[in-house]
VOPATOR-604828 format. One line per 4 residues: number of its first residue (from 1); their letters; for each residue x, y, z of C-alpha. Coordinates in steps of 0.05 Angstrom, whole numbers, plus 5000, padded with zeros to 4 digits. Layout:
BEGIN
NUM) a) X:Y:Z  ...
***
This chain:
BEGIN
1) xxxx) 4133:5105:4894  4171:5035:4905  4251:5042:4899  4311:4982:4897
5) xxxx) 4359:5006:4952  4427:4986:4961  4446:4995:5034  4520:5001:5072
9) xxxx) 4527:4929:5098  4563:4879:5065  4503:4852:5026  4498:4840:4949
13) xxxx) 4426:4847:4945  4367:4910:4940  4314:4927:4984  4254:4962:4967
17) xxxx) 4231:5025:5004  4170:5072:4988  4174:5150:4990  4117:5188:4981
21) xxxx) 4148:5260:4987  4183:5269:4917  4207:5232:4858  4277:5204:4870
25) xxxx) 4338:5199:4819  4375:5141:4821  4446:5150:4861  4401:5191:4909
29) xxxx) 4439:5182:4982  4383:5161:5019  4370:5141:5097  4327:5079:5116
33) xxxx) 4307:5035:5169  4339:4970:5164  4337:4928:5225  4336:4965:5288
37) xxxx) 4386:5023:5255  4385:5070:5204  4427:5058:5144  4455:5097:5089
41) xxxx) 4442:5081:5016  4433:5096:4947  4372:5087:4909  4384:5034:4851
45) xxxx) 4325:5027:4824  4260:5066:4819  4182:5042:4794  4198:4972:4822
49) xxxx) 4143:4922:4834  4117:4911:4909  4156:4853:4932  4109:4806:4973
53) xxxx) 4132:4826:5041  4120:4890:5083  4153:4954:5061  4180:5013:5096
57) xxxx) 4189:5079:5081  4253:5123:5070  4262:5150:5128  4302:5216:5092
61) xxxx) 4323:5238:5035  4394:5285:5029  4389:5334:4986  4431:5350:4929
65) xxxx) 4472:5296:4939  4470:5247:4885  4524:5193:4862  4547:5205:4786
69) xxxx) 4526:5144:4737  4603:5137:4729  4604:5126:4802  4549:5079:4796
73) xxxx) 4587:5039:4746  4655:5041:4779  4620:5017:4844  4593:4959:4795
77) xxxx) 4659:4943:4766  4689:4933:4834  4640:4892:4861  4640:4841:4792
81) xxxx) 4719:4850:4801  4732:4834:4875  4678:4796:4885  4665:4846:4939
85) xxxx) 4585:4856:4954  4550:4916:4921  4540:4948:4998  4601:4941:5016
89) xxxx) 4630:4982:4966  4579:5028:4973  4608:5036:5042  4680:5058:5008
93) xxxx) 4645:5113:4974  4590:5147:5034  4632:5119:5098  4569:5139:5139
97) xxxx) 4511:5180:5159  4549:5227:5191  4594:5249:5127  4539:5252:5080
101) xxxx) 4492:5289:5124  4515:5358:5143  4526:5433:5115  4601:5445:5083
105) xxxx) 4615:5509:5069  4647:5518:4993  4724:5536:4998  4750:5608:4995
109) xxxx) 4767:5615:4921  4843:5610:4930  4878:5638:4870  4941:5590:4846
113) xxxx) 4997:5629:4853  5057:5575:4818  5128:5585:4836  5162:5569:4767
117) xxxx) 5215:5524:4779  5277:5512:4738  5268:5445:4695  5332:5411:4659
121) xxxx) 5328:5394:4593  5307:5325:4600  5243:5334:4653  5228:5392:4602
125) xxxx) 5237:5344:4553  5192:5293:4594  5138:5346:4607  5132:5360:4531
129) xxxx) 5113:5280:4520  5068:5267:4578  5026:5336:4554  5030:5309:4481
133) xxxx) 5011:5239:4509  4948:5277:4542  4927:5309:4482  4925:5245:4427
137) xxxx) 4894:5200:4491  4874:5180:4549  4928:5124:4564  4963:5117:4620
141) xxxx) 5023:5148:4632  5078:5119:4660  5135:5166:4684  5197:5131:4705
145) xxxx) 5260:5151:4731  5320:5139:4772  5310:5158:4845  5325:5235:4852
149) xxxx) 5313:5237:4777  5264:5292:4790  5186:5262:4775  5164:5302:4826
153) xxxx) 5180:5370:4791  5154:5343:4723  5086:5318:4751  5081:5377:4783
157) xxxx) 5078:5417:4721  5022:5373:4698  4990:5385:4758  4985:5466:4739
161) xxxx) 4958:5454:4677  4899:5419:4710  4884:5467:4758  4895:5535:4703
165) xxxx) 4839:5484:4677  4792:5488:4743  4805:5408:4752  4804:5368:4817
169) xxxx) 4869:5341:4825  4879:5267:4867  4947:5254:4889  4946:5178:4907
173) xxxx) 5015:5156:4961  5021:5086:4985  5030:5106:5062  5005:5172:5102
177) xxxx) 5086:5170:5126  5097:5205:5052  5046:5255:5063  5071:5310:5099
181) xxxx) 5145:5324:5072  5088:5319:5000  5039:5373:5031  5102:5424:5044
185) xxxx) 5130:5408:4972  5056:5431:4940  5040:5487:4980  5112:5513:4967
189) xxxx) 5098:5501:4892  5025:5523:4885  5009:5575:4941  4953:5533:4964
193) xxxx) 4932:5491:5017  4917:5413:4996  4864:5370:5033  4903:5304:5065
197) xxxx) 4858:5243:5065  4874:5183:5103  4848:5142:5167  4877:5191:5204
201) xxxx) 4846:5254:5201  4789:5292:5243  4722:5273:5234  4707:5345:5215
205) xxxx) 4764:5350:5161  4735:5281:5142  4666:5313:5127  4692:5382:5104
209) xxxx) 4734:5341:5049  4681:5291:5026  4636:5349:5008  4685:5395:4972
213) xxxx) 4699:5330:4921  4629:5330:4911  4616:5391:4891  4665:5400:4856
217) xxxx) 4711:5457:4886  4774:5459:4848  4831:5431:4897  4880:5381:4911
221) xxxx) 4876:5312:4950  4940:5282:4966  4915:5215:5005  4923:5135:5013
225) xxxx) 4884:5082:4989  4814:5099:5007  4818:5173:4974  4808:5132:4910
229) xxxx) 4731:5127:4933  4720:5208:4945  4656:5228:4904  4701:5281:4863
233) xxxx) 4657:5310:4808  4706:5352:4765  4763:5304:4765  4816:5310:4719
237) xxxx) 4876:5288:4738  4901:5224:4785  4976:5219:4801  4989:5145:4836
241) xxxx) 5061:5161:4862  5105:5102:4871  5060:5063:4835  5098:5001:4845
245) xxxx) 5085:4994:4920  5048:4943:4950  5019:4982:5007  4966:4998:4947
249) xxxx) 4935:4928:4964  4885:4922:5004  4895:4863:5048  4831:4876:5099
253) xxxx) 4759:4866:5092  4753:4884:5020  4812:4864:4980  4827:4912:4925
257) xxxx) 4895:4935:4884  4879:5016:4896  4925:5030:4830  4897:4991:4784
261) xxxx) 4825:5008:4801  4849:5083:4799  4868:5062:4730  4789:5037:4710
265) xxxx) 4761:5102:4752  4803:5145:4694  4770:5100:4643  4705:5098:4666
269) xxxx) 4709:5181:4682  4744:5196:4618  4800:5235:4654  4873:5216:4658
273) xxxx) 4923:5183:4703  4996:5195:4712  5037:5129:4742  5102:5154:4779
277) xxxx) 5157:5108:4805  5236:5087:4802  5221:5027:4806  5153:5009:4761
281) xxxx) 5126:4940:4777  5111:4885:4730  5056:4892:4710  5066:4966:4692
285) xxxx) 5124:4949:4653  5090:4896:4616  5034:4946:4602  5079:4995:4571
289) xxxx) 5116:4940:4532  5048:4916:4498  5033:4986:4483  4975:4996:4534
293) xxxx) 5004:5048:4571  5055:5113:4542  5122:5119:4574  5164:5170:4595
297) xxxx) 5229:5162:4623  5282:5208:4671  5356:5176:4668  5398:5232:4709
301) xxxx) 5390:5248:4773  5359:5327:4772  5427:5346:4816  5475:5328:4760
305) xxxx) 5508:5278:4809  5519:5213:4779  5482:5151:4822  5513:5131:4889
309) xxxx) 5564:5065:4881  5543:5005:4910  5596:4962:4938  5574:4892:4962
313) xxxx) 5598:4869:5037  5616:4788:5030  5590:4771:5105  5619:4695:5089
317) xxxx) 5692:4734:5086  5677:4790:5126  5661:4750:5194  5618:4796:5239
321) xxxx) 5638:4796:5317  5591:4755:5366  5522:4796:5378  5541:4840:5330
325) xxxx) 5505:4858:5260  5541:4920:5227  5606:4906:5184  5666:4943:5195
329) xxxx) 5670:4978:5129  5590:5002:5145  5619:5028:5209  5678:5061:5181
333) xxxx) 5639:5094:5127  5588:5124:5183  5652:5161:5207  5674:5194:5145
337) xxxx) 5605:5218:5143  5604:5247:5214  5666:5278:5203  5638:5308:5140
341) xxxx) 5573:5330:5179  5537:5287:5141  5474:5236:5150  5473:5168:5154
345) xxxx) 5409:5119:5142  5423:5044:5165  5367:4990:5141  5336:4944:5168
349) xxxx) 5271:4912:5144  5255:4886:5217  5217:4916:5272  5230:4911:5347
353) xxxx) 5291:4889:5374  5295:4815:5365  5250:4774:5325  5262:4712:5362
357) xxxx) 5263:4694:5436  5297:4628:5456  5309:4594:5519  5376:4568:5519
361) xxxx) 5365:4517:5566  5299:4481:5538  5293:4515:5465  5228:4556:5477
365) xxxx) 5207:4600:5449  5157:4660:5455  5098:4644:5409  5031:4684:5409
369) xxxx) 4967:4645:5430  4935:4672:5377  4973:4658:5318  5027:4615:5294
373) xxxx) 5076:4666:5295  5139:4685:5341  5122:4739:5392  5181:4799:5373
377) xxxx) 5216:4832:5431  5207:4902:5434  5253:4934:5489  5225:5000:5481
381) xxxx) 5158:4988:5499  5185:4922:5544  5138:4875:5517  5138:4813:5478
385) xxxx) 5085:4841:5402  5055:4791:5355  5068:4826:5290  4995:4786:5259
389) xxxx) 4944:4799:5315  4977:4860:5354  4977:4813:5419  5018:4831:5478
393) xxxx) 5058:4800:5530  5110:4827:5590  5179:4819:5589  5202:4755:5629
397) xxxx) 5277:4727:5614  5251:4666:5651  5223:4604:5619  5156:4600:5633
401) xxxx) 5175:4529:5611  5230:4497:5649  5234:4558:5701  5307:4570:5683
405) xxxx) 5316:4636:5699  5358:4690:5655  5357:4635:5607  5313:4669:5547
409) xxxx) 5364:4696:5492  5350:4740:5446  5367:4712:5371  5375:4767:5312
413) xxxx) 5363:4832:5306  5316:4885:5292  5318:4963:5282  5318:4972:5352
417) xxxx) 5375:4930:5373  5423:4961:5303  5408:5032:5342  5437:5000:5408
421) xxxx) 5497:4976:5371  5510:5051:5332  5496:5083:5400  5548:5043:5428
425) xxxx) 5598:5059:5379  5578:5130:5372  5552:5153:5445  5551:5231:5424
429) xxxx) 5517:5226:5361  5437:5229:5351  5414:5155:5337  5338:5158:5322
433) xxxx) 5291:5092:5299  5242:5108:5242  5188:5044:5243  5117:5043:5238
437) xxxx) 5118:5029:5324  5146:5101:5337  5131:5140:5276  5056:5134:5259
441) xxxx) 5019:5192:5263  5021:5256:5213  5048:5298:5265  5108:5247:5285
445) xxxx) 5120:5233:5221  5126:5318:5206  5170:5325:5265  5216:5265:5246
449) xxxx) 5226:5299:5171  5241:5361:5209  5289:5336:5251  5326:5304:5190
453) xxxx) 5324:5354:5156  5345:5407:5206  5407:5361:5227  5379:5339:5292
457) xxxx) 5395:5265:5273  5465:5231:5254  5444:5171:5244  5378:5151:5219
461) xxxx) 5356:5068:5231  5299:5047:5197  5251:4993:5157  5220:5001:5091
465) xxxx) 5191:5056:5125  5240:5104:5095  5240:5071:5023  5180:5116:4998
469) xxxx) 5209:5173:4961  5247:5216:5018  5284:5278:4998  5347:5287:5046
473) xxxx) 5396:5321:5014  5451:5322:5069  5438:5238:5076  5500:5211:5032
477) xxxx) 5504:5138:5058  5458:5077:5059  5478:5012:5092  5440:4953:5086
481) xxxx) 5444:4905:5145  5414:4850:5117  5404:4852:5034  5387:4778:5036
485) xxxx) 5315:4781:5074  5259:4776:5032  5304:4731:4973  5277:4664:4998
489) xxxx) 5204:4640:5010  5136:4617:4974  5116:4694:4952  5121:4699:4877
493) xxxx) 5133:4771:4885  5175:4767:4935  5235:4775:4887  5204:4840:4856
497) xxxx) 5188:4863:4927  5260:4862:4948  5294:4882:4884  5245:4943:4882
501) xxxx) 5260:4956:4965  5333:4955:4959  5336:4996:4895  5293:5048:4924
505) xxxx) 5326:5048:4999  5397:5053:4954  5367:5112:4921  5363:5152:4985
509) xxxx) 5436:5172:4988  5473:5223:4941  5413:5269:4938  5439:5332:4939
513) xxxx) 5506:5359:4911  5559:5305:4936  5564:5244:4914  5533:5182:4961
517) xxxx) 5549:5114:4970  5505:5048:4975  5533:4997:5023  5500:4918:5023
521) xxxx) 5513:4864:5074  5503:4794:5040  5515:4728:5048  5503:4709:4972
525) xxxx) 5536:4758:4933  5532:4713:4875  5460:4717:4870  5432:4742:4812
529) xxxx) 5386:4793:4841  5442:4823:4888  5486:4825:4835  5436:4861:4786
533) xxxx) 5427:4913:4843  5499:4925:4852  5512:4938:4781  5435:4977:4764
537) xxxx) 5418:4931:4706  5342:4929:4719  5323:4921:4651  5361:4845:4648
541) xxxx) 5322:4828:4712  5256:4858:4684  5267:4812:4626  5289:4751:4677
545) xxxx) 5224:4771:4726  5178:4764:4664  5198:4709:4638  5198:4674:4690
549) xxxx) 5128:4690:4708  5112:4680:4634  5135:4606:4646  5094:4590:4714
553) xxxx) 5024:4631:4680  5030:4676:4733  5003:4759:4736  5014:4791:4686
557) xxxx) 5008:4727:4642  4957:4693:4676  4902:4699:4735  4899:4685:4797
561) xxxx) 4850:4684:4856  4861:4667:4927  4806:4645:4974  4819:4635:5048
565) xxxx) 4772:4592:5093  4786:4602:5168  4744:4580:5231  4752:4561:5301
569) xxxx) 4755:4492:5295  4811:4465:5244  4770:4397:5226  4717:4446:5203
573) xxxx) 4762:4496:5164  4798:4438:5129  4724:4398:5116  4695:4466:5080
577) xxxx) 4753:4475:5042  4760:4409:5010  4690:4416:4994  4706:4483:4955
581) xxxx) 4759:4453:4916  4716:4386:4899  4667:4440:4880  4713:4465:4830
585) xxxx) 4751:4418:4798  4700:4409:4739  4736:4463:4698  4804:4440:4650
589) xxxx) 4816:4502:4637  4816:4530:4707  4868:4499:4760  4839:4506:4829
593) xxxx) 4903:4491:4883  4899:4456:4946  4872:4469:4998  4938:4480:5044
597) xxxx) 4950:4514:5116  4965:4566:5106  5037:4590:5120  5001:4626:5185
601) xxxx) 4958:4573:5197  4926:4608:5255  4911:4684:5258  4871:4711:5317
605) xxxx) 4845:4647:5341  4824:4626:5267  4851:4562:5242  4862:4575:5158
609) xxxx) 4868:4541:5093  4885:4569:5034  4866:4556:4956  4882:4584:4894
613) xxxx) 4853:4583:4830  4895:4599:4767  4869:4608:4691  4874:4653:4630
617) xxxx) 4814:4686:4637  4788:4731:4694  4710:4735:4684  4712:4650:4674
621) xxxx) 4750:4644:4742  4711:4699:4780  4647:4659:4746  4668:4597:4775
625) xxxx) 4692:4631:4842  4627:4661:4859  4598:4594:4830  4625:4533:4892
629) xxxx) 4625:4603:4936  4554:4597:4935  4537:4527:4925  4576:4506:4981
633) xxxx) 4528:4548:5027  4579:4558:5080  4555:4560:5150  4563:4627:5205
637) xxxx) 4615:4588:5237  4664:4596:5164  4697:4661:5141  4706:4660:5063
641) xxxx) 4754:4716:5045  4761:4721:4966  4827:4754:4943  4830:4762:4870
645) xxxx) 4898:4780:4852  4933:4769:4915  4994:4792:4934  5016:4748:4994
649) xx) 5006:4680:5011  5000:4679:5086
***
């Protein structure tokens, strides 16, 4: 018998096979000979015609392993969505060979034994609505509360109910640095081990996880982006914890928002979905106000201590010494807390120690060769980093230009030089750097908690790193070097991104039983987003935020689709990319932008221009996407990257 195929390569097209062994089922996993390898697919079609070319034959067949129809049609939604091909999707779902192919025992029946856990009366009160929610619908949820409000607790109950119910449980977090201090919190709560997916882990656990979603074995999966694609088949609950973060995009290869398709796998699967966060994003918020999704709301923090102050720090008044980047009331608050034995987090949103290297005798500067970007100085490692392409140079404080020598300077600061400044002020205290350069495995990650937690560390200095739902109790202060970074710029969310970042870094003091305090460094006090921060009216700036986007026809109130064109030669970028926009300017009810450089006009050698598309209606812009996409008939020597919905513009 004949078959369609689809195969794990990024191709949007079939390929026939025969098989004359058995009768096949369509979402059969399937290995075949394509090329000079053997790929993994899924039969797509059976009872096809014979195409006019030779055919091969399956080369084997896995049994008993068969992709649902709903993951058949998800896999369809995301290709029509992203714009993604069919096999490359595929790919999200069977990874490889290896994974689909082996023997997994089924787990140990491990009974749940629950700790019951003291609720106040308004996450009982929250509990009761989200289960009542459940029962009329399937809607989405949205929980919301103030940071140390206690939506862990409350989604845990709803957790229990699923598994009493024998459910697969999927725990979605934005970044595998949340994962561990999450992994202690369940097994403390439910008695049972949870399965941790992320790019991480063993190829074994990789396997040993893959095949106890699909067949079904009751358990939890706490894990990142990709643990959206695990072939679960008795799903019934997916929590996507701070829901708001924008780690959830995918900005490689395919370009997906994991959230929001987590949201059409609950439709498609029938089951339900549970949005957490402190700071809900836009779009969520503008669901719930049009009644799309149900929301439930925590307004106390669970300790009964009210929300730490926050007390602005006017850096145009409060002159900061030469080479020096933490205030004097920052400094003297980090004493009170020593003497108080308590923790201190200072943030920074900066890597490294310097972002910018400058000859102060000629005005060079360190730039990468493969990117227009500044190279960052990284003392630690003593190398110059390109934060785009990962490329690496050695230390030299002489210009490579005019051969001064000692002339390069070292302009701003970064986490690493803020910790050199603390340990100089405090030489007996434990000053430890929390970044994605030194913490970036599991086990680091576990051991840094631990440390924190155990009262290892004084002083904690880190980037957003540490703005994704921590639990330190003994941490009462939070001092914000630099509040301003992030305000300015061509990123339409970037105003979101650093009201949402602040708010939630803010929220990591005053956890436990004393009351904290929230310290800001600014140089525009008067702005209307620092303000609104200092005084916690987020529903004035939620209206603000969506107006505004209301007004430019932006997400939520409008679409938008980005598509990149990069190439080794810049003449040939730019030529292709005029040619896409001439392509598509036929449309008046479509805008397609540009093209521009974009703002990182080179990126690993590739010289890039950017367009964007805006309209009212997604299926008419992906229509005309695909559309000059594939008239244009770009040549080997072009990279097309589509990104519908993007969230950055470099």
């Amino acid at each position: 018998m004949l078959y369609d195929v689809i195969v794990t390569r990024p191709f949007d097209k079939v390929f026939t096979y025969f098989s004359v062994k058995e009768r096949l089922e369509i979402g059969q996993v399937v290995f075949v000979p394509f090329g000079k390898k053997i790929e993994t697919g899924i039969i797509w079609k059976k009872n096809v015609e014979k195409p006019n070319h030779e055919i091969k034959e399956i080369t084997k067949v896995i049994e008993n392993v068969i992709l649902s129809n709903t993951s058949i049609e998800f896999i369809k939604w995301i290709s029509n969505y992203t714009l993604a091909p069919l096999g490359s999707i595929l790919k999200l779902f069977l990874i490889n060979n290896e994974i689909v192919d082996c023997e997994v025992e089924k787990l140990n029946d491990e009974k749940i034994n629950p700790t019951i856990i003291s609720l106040n009366k308004e996450q009982k009160n929250a509990k009761s609505k989200i289960i009542k929610s459940i029962n009329q619908s399937n809607k989405p949820i949205l929980l919301e509360g103030v940071t140390g409000s206690g939506k862990t607790e409350v989604y845990f109950e709803i957790v229990e109910k699923f598994l009493e119910d024998k459910k697969q449980v999927l725990i979605m977090v934005p970044e595998i640095s949340l994962t561990p201090q999450l992994e202690a919190r369940f097994k403390k709560r439910f008695g049972i081990d949870v399965l941790l997916w992320h790019s991480k882990i063993s190829k074994k656990n990789r396997k040993k996880i893959w095949h106890q979603c699909f067949i079904g074995d009751q358990t939890i999966v706490i894990g990142a982006r990709s643990s959206l694609f695990l072939p679960f088949s008795n799903l019934g609950l997916i929590v996507v914890d701070e829901e708001h973060d924008s780690s959830y995009k995918q900005e490689d290869n395919i370009r997906y928002q994991a959230r929001d398709l987590a949201i059409v796998r609950s439709k498609i699967e029938n089951n339900f979905i549970l949005l957490a966060s402190a700071t809900p994003s836009l779009e969520t918020i503008n669901n719930v106000k049009i009644n799309k999704y149900n929301h439930v709301y925590l307004s106390k923090q669970y300790s009964g201590t009210p929300l730490p102050e926050i007390s602005l720090i006017n850096l145009s008044l409060n002159k900061l010494e030469r080479d020096k980047w933490i205030s004097k009331s920052i400094i003297d608050e980090i004493s009170k807390c020593i003497e108080n034995n308590e923790q201190s987090l200072i943030f920074l949103n900066r890597r490294g120690y310097s972002p910018l290297t400058l000859c102060n005798s000629c005005g060079f500067r360190h730039e990468c060769d493969q990117c227009s970007s500044w190279m960052v100085m990284h003392q630690h490692k003593k190398i110059f980093l390109c934060h785009q392409c990962g490329a690496i140079k050695k230390i030299d404080l002489n210009c490579p230009k005019c051969l001064e020598k000692d002339s390069i300077k070292f302009i701003g600061p970064g986490v690493e030089r803020v910790a050199e400044e603390l340990k100089l002020l405090f030489p007996k205290k434990n000053i430890s750097i929390m970044s994605s350069d030194n913490v970036n495995t599991p086990n680091k990650i576990k051991k840094f908690i631990d440390d924190i937690n155990n009262k290892n560390i004084d002083i904690i200095v880190a980037t957003q790193i540490m703005a994704k739902g921590y639990d330190f109790p003994n941490l009462s202060l939070v001092g914000i070097v630099d509040a301003d970074a992030g305000l300015f710029g061509g990123d339409p969310r970037a105003i979101e991104k650093t009201f949402n970042l602040l708010q939630q870094v803010g929220g990591r003091a005053g956890r436990g039983k004393k009351l904290g305090k929230v310290l800001l460094q600014t140089y525009f006090p008067d702005q209307q987003i620092i303000k609104s921060i200092q005084s916690r009216e987020r529903a004035s700036f939620i209206e603000r935020a969506l107006e505004e986007r209301k007004n430019f026809n932006i997400p939520p109130f409008g679409f938008m689709t980005s598509i990149i064109i990069s190439s080794h030669k810049k003449p040939l970028a730019s030529k292709f990319a005029s040619q896409l926009v001439q392509l598509g300017k036929n449309d008046e009810n479509i805008k397609v932008l540009g093209p521009v450089e974009a703002p990182i006009s080179l990126l690993r050698g590739q010289y890039r221009f950017r367009i964007l598309i805006k309209g009212n209606n997604r299926k008419k812009i992906n229509k005309l996407t695909k559309k000059i996409v594939e008239i244009a008939n770009l040549p080997s020597s072009i990279k097309c990257i589509i990104d519908v919905d993007p969230y950055t513009f470099m």
